[in-house]
N, C-alpha and C positions, 0 to 999 in steps of 0.2 A: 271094956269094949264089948259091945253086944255085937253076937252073932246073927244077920240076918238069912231068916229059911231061905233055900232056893227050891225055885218052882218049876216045876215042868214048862216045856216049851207047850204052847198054844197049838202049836201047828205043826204040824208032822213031817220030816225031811222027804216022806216016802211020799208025802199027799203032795208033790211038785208038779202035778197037773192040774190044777185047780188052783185061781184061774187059770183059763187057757190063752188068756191074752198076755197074764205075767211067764206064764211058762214057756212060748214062743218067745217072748223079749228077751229072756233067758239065755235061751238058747242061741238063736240069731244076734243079738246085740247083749251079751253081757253085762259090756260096759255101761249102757243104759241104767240097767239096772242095779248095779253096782252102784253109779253115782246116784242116781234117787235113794235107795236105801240109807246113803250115807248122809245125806242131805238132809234126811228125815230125823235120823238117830240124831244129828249134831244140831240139829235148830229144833228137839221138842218138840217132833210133829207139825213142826213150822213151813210149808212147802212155796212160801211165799218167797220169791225172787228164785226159784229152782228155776233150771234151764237141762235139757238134756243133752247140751256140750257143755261141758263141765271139766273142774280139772279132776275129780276123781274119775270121770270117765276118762280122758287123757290119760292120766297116772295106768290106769287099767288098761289101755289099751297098749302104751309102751312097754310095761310088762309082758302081756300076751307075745310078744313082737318076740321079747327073749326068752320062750317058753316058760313066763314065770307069773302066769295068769293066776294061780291058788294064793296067792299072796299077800295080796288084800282085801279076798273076800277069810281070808284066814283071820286077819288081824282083828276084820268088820265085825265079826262071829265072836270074836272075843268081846269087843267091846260092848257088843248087845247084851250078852252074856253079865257081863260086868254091871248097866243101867239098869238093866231088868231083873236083876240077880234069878237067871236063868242055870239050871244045872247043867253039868259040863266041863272039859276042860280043853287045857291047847294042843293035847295029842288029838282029840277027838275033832277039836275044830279045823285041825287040820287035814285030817284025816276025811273030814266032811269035801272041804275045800278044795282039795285032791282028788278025791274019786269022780265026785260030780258035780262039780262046779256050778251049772244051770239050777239044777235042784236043790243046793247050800244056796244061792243069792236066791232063787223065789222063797224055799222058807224063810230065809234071811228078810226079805220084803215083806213077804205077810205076816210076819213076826211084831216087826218095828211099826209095821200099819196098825195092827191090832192094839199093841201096849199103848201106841201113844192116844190112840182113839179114847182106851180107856181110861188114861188119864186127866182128859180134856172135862169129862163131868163135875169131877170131884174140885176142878179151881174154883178158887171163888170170884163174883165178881170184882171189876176194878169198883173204887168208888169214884164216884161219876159229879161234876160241879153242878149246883143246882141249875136249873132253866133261869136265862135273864131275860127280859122282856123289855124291847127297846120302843119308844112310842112310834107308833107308822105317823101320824100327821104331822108331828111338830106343831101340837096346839093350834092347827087352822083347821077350821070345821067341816064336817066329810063329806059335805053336799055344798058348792056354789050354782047360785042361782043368776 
C-alpha cells in the first residue's frame, strides 16, 4: 500500500477575506456556501445543474436551527481533506468548524475551486467520431434556371 504525501492547503484559513464576495456569503448566508462547496467537491468541479437552494443548504440550515451549524462544514473539511490529500486532521477540522465557521466554508470554497481548476488541464480529451458529411442537394443541380 503506498503512502500518498499530503500537501499544504492552498489557501489560508486566516486569508477568509479575499474574495470579499465569498466572504459576505459566508457570513450572511452560510448555507449558500456550504451547499456550493459541496456540490463542487462531489461532482469534480462540475457546477452544472448547482442551484442555491439545495438540500445541503437545507441540511445546513436545519442544523443551524439546533445550534449545530459546525457540523457539516466539519464533515465537508474532512472530505476535502481526504480528495485532496490535504494535511490535517478531525480535531483540527473541527476545531476549524467551531470557532469560525464563515472563514472554515470560504477557505473551504476557495480550496475546492482551486484543486479542481487544477485538475481540469491535465484530462485528456474525449475522443470525438469523425465529421460525416451528408449531401445538401440530393443530386439535383444547385442552380435552376
Amino acid at each position: 500500500m503506498s503512502h500518498i504525501q499530503e500537501q499544504e492547503w492552498h489557501h489560508r484559513g486566516s486569508a477568509c477575506c479575499s474574495p470579499c464576495g465569498t466572504c459576505v456569503l459566508s457570513c450572511c448566508c452560510p448555507c449558500i456556501t456550504y451547499g456550493r462547496t459541496h456540490h463542487r467537491v462531489k461532482n469534480d468541479g462540475n457546477m452544472q445543474g448547482y442551484s442555491c437552494c439545495n438540500l445541503s443548504c437545507a441540511a445546513f440550515c436545519g442544523l443551524s436551527c439546533l445550534g449545530l451549524s459546525f457540523i457539516l462544514p466539519m464533515i465537508s473539511r474532512g472530505d476535502i481533506r481526504a480528495k485532496y490529500h490535504l494535511q490535517g486532521n478531525g480535531c483540527k477540522d473541527c476545531l476549524c468548524a467551531c470557532c469560525c465557521t464563515p472563514c472554515d466554508l470560504t477557505q473551504q470554497d476557495k480550496e475546492a475551486t482551486w484543486r479542481e481548476s487544477q485538475r481540469k488541464p491535465n484530462e485528456q480529451p474525449q475522443r470525438m467520431d469523425p465529421m460525416q458529411y451528408k449531401p445538401q442537394n440530393n443530386g439535383q443541380p444547385a442552380f435552376h434556371h
